[in-house]
N, C-alpha and C positions, 0 to 999 in steps of 0.2 A: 504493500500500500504506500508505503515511505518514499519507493522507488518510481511507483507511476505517479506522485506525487512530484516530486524531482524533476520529472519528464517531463508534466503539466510546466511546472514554472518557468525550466528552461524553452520550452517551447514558444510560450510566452512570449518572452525576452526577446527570443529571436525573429519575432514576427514583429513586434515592436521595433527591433533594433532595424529589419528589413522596409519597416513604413519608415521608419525616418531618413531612412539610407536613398528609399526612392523618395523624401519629398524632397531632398534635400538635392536630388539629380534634377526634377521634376524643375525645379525652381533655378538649373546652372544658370540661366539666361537674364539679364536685367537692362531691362530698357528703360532709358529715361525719355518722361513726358515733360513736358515745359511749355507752358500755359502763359502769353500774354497778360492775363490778369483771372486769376482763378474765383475772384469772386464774381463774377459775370454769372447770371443765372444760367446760362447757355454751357460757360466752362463748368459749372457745378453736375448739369445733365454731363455733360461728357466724360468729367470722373468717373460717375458713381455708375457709367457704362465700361468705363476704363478697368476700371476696379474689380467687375464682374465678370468679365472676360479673361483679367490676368490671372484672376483663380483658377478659370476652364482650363486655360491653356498651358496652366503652372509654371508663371514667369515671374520676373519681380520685377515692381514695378519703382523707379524713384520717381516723384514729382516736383516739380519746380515750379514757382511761381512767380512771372513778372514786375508782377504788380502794376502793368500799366509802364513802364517804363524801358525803351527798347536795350539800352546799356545796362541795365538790371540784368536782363531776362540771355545778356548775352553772355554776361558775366559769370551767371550761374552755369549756365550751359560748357563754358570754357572749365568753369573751378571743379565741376563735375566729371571732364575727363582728363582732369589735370588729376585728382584722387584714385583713380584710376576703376576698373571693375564692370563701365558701361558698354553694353556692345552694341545697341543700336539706339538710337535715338528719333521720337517723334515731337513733332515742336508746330503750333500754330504761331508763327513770327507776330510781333504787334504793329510791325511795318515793314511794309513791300522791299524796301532797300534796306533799312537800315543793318539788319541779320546778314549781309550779304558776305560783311569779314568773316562770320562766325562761321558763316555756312560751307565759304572756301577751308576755313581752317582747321573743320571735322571732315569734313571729304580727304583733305590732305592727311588727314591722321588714318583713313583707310576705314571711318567708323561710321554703318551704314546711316542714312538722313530719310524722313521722310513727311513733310508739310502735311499740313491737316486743319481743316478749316480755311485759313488763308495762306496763301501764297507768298513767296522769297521771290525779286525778280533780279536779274543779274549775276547769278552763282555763274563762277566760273566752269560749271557743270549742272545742267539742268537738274532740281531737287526733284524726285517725282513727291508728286502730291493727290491725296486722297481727300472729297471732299465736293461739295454741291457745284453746280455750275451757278453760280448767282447773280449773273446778268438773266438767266433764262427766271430765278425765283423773282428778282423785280421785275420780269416781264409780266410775271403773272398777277402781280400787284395791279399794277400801270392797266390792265386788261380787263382786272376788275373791276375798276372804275368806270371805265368805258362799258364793260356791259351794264353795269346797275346804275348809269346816270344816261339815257340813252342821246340826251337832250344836249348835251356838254357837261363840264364839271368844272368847279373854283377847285385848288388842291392845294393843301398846306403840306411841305414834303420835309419831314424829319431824317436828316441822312447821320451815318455814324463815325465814328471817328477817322479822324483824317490822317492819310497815309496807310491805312487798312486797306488791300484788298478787296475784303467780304464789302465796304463801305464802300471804297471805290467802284464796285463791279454792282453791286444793287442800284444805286444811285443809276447808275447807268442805263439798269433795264428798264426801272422805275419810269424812266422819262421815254424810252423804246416802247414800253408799253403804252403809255400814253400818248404818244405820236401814234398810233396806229388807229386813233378816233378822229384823228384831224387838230384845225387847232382851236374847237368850241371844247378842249382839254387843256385845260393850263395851270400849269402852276403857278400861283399865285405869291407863294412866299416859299424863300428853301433855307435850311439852317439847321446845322450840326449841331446836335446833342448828345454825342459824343457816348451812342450806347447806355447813356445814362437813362434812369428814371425820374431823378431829378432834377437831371438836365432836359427829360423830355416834356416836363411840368412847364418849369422856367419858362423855356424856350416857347413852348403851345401857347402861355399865358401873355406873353409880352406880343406874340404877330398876333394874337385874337384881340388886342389892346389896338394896335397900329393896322387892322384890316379894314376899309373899308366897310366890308361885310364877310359875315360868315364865310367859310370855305365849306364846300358839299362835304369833302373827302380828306380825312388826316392821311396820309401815310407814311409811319414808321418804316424804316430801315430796321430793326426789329423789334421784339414783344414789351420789352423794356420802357422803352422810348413811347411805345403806342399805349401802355398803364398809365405812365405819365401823362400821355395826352388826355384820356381819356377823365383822371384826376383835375388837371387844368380846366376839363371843359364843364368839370362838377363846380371847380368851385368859383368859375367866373360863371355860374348859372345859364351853361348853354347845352348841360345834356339834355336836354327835353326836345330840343330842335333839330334833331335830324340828320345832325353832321356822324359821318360814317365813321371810326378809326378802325385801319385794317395794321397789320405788322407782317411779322417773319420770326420765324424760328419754332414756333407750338412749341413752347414751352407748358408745363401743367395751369401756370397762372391764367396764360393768355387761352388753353384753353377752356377754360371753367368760366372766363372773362364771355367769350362764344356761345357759350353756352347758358349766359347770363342773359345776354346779349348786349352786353354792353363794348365789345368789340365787335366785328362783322367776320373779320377773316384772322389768317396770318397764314405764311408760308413754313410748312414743317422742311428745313433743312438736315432730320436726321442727325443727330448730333451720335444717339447708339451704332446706326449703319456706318458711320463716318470713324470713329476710334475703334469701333471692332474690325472693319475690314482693313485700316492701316494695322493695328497689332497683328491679325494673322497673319497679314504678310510681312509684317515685320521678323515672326515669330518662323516663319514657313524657310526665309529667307538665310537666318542666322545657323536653323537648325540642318535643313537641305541644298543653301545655296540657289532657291530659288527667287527668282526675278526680280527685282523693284519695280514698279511700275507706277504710270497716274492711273487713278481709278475714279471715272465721275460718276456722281451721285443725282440721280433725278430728283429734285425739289417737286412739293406738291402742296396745291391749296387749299388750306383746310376752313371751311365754313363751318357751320353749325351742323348741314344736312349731309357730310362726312364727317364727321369727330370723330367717329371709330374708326376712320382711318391712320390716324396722328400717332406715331411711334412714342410708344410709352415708355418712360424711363426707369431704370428699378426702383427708387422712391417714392414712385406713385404706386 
């Protein structure tokens, strides 16, 4: 008895000893993520997708945080494989240029790269990047408009921060789409609110002061910026009138906000589809040597009369 006893224990041990042996193999791999600014509702969905998937895939994940500041965010990135232990790295840059040193001088180290959400322009080697096409998601903004104002529309246009990408290339279709009604589509006032909410308040609150008249249509460059709008127009007493705020991103706020009705639309960019398919391929790549590649992401508009379509985050 003493002795199957013995056997039991040691057996034990070495199943134990064997789980830890494989999580510890499970986990050889660490990718660092480096986030522009992680408190951004949109970077918060992206972790806690991040986060879920480096379990699956049993990686380790380090995260960095910008904080909104492009020499921050390069910094860290640098001190990170200056410490050494990272083997691939994914990074939404907080501007189009400014990562550009950084981006040459992890390629140069031989350590794989790969953009996600916004784009790097000028590497001296094209970064592949994973992530919406967002000239086509402000088209679908800009489109909206035009179908549910058939008559023309006034448009207050909330764009986000400047030297972004995602900002720059929204902005862009925003106005694409709304040239495609003629020009009884106009924007009437455009102004950076920098992703904020409470720069989206500000900023709603100060053109509804200085407009002539009402505008038919807010539209946010994303969900953040269109709360804020839609706040501003509560408390200068114009939510009863009519005026539309549509956004970007389907976020959980901005959906429940649709579903209130107190926003109209927004465009879900996937934020889960967007860091899970750059991790696998990150993960596919380090462990098989396969590909790096761009991977685009279809953007889709979410109303009220699809919400069940809008990618859920693990916190909701």
């Amino acid at each position: 008895m003493l002795q199957a006893v013995t056997r039991l224990v040691i057996s034990v041990a070495m199943v134990t000893s064997l789980m830890a042996m494989a999580s510890a193999q499970a986990q050889d791999k660490t990718i660092l993520i480096s986030f522009p600014k992680a408190s951004y509702p949109f970077f918060q969905a992206v972790r806690a997708h991040a986060e879920d998937e480096a379990r699956q895939l049993g990686i380790r994940l380090l995260v960095e945080d910008g904080k909104g500041d492009s020499i921050d965010q390069a910094s860290d990135i640098e001190n990170a494989l200056a410490t050494g232990g990272v083997d691939g790295i994914l990074v939404a840059p907080n501007d189009v240029y400014a990562l550009v040193p950084t981006m040459n001088y992890v390629q140069q180290r031989g350590i794989p790269v790969v953009t996600f959400d916004t784009h790097v322009y000028g590497a001296t080697r094209e970064v592949p990047h994973v992530g919406i096409d967002n000239v086509d998601g402000g088209r679908l903004l800009g489109n909206w408009v035009v179908r549910h104002f058939p008559a023309g529309a006034k448009v207050l246009h909330l764009t986000g921060l400047s030297g972004s990408s995602s900002g720059i290339e929204r902005a862009r279709g925003v106005r694409e789409g709304l040239n495609t009604g003629g020009s009884q589509y106009r924007i009437v006032a455009e102004a950076s609110a920098n992703w904020s909410r409470t720069e989206g308040m500000m900023v709603t609150e100060g053109q509804l002061t200085f407009l002539p008249e009402l505008p038919d249509a807010i539209v946010a460059d994303n969900d953040d910026m269109a709360i804020g709008a839609v706040e501003a127009l509560r408390q200068t007493g114009h939510s009863q009138q009519g005026v539309q705020v549509i956004g970007f991103d389907a976020l959980p706020f901005a959906l429940q906000a649709i579903r209130d009705g107190v926003m109209a639309a927004t465009v879900d960019q996937k934020p889960g589809a967007q860091i899970r398919t750059a991790l696998r391929m990150m993960n596919e790549h380090l462990r098989s040597q396969a590909p790096l590649r761009s991977i685009k992401i279809e953007p889709v508009l979410i109303e009220k009369s699809n919400l069940q379509d809008a990618e859920i985050t693990p916190s909701q």
